[in-house]
N, C-alpha and C positions, 0 to 999 in steps of 0.2 A: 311799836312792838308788833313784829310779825306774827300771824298764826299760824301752826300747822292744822290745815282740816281733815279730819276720819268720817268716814260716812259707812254706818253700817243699817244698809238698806233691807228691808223686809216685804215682799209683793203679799196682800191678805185680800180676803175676800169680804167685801162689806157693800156696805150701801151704793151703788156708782154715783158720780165721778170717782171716789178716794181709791185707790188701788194699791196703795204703800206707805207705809209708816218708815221714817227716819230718825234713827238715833246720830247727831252730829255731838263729837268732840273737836275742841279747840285746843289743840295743845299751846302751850304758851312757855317759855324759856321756866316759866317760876309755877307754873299750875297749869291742872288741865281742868274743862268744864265740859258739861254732856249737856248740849238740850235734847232730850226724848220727844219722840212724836212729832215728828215735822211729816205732815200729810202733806202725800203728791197724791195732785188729781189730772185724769186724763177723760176728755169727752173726746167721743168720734167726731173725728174732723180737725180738730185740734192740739194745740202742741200742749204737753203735759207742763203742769204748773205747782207751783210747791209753796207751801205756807208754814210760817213759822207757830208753836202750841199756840191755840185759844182756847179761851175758857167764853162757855156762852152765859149772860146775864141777861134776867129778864125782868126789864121795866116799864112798867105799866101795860102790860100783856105784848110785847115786843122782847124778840131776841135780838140782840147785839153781842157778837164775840169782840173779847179783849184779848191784846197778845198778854202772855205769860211771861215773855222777855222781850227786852227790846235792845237791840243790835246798830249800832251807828251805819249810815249809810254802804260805805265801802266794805264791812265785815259783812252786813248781810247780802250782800249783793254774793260776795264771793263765798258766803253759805249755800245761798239758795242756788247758785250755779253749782256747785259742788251735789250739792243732791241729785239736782237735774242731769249731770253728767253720771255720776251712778247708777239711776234710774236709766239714763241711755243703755249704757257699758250692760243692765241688765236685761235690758230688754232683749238684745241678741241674741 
């Protein structure tokens, strides 16, 4: 089952690296699904990079982020691509 991907990008101003928030839709023949907050980050020098929601936990005075969702190989790939190219298309 193929997806169609929606990518509604948002550039904000917060802590650097993170410089935009992503809301992805999946449409899908029979349902559509939204994950919110897929942060892209860009360092000088480097090519910008995008992560799917984490939530941070803290164990035994240690942070670890957990994803929120999790995407089988080939979907996330062509999510995370999908951002990346939006975040291009906006950077212009």
């Amino acid at each position: 089952m193929k997806a169609e991907i929606k990518i509604d990008l948002a550039r904000i101003s917060a802590k650097p690296p993170l410089v935009a928030l992503a809301d992805v839709t999946l449409r899908f023949s029979e349902a559509d699904i939204t994950i919110r907050r897929c942060a892209v980050f860009e360092k000088s020098g480097e090519p910008p990079r995008v992560s799917l929601p984490r939530i941070p936990i803290i164990r035994n005075g240690k942070t670890n982020y957990v994803p929120i969702i999790e995407l089988g190989r080939d979907l996330r790939r062509r999510v995370l691509d999908a951002v990346l190219a939006e975040f291009g298309r906006d950077s212009r």
